[in-house]
C-alpha positions in Angstrom: 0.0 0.0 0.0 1.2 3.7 -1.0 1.8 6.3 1.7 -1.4 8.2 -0.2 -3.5 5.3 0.4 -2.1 5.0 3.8 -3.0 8.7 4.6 -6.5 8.3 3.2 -7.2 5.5 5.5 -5.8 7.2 8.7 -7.6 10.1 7.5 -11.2 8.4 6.7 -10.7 6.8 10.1 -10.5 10.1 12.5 -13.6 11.7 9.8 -15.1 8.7 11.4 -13.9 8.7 14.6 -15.2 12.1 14.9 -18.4 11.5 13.4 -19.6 9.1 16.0 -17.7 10.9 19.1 -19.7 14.3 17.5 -23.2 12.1 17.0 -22.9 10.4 20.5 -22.3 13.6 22.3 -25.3 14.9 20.0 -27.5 12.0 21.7 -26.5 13.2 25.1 -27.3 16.6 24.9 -30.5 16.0 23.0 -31.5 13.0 26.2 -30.2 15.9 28.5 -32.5 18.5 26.7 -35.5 15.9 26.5 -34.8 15.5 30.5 -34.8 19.2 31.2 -37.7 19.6 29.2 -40.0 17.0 30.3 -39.3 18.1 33.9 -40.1 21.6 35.8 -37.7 22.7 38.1 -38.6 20.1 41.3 -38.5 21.7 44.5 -35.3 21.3 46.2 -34.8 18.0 47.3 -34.2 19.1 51.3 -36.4 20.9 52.7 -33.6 23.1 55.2 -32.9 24.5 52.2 -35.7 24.8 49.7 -34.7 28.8 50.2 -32.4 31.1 51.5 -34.6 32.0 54.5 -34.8 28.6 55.8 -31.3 27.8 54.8 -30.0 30.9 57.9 -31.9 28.9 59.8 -31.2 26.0 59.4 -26.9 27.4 60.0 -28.4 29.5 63.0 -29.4 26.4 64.6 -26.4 24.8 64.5 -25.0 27.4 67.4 -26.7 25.4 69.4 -27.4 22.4 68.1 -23.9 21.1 66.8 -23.8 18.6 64.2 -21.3 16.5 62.9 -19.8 15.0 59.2 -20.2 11.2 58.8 -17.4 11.2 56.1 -14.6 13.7 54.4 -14.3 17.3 55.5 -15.7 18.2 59.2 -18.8 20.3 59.4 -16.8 23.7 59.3 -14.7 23.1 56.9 -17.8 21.9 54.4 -19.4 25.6 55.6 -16.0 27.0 54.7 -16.2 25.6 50.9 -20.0 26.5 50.7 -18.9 30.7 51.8 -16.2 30.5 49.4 -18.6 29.4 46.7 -21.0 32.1 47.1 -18.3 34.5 47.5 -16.5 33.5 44.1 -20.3 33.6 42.5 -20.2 37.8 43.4 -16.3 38.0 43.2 -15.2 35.9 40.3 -13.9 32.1 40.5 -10.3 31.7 40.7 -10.4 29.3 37.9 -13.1 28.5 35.3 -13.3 25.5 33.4 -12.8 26.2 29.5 -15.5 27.9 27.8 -16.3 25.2 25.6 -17.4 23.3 28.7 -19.2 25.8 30.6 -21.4 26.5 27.3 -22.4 22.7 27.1 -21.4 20.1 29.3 -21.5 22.5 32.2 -24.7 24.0 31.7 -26.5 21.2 31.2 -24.9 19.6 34.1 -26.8 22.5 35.8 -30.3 22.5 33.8 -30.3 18.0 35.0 -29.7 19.1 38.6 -32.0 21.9 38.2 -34.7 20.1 36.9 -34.4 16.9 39.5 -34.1 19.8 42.6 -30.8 18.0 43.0 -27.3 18.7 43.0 -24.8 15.3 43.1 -20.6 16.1 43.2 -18.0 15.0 44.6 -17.9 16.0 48.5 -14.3 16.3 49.4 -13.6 18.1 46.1 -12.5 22.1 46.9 -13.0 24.7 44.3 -10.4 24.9 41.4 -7.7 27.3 42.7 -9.7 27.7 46.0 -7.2 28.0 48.7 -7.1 24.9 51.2 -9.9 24.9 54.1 -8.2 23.6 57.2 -9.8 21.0 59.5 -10.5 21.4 62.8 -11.3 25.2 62.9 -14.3 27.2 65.4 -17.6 26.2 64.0 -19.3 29.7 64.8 -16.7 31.1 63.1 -17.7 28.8 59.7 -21.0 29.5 60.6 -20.4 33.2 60.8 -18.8 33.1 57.4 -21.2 31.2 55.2 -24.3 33.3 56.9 -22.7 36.7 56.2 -21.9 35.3 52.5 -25.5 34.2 52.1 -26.4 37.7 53.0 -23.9 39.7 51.2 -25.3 37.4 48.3 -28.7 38.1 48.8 -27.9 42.1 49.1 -26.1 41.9 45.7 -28.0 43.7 42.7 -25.4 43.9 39.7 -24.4 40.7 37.5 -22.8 37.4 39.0 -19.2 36.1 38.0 -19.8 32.8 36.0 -19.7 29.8 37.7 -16.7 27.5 37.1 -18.4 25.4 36.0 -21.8 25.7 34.4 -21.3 29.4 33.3 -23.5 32.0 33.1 -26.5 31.8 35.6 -29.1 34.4 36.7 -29.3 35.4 40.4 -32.4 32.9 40.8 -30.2 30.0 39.1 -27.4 31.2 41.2 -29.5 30.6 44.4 -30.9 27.8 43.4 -27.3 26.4 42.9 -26.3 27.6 46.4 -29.0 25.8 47.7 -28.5 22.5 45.9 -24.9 22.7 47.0 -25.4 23.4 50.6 -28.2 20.3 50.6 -25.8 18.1 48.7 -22.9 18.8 51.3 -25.5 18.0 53.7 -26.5 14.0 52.9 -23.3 13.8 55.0 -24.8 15.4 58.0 -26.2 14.3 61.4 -26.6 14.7 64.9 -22.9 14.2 66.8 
């Protein structure tokens, strides 16, 4: 066989290749759309935080009502993450996934967790470029953090940084994903 008939092959091969990577990836964003669509946005699966209100409340309460972790980061440093989330969602994430991903995987990540009122990620995993959260540390003062956040969040009338993530998302989308996260971090919660 000639190089030229060689380079056709290797060449008909990746058209090919790409072809079914580009139809397969087609066939999940369409089962991801159909999802979406097919489903209204479900309430959020825990009730402490189906809104912000009830989500204050549900921190206040833990100045007297300590609760523990069952697994992975202790209970302040999992408030820790959660502040530094809704802080980067006003002040700008220190890294963002690329742009490609945040205009497709990314946001329909978001619309799939939006629709089933349920966030699922991986629980010990910090921000990208987040600075560390050390263990052990005063859980008022974690408390005190994520509450002040929340309300720094709530007070904020001008546009939101992009997620790292899923991209661009209004302030209701924003809360919504501040609340999903927050109930997500707490599957792992209970009574100490």
């Amino acid at each position: 066989m000639n190089t030229h008939n060689k380079d056709d092959n290797r060449a008909s091969r990746t058209r090919r290749t790409l072809l079914t990577g580009g139809v397969l990836l087609a066939g999940a964003a369409a089962a991801g759309a159909g999802y979406v669509l097919t489903h209204s946005d479900q309430t959020i699966a825990m009730d402490d935080f189906s809104d912000l209100p009830r989500a204050m409340r549900t921190l206040e309460r833990l100045r007297t009502t300590p609760l523990r972790t069952r697994s992975g980061w202790d209970l302040a440093q999992v408030l820790h993450h959660s502040a530094q989330s809704v802080e980067y969602s006003l002040d700008g994430f220190p890294q963002l996934k690329p742009a490609w991903f945040r205009a497709s995987l990314g946001s329909m990540a978001f619309a799939v967790f939006s629709a089933r009122g349920r966030m699922s990620h991986g629980l010990e995993e910090p921000i990208p470029g987040a600075p560390a959260i050390a263990s052990s540390q005063p859980l008022d003062a974690a408390v005190d953090h994520l509450m002040t956040a929340l309300a720094r969040f709530e007070r904020h009338g001008t546009a939101l940084a992009p997620h790292f993530a899923y991209g661009a998302l209004s302030k209701p989308e924003y809360t919504r994903a501040h609340l999903m996260h927050l109930a997500n971090h707490w599957e792992l919660v209970d009574a100490g």
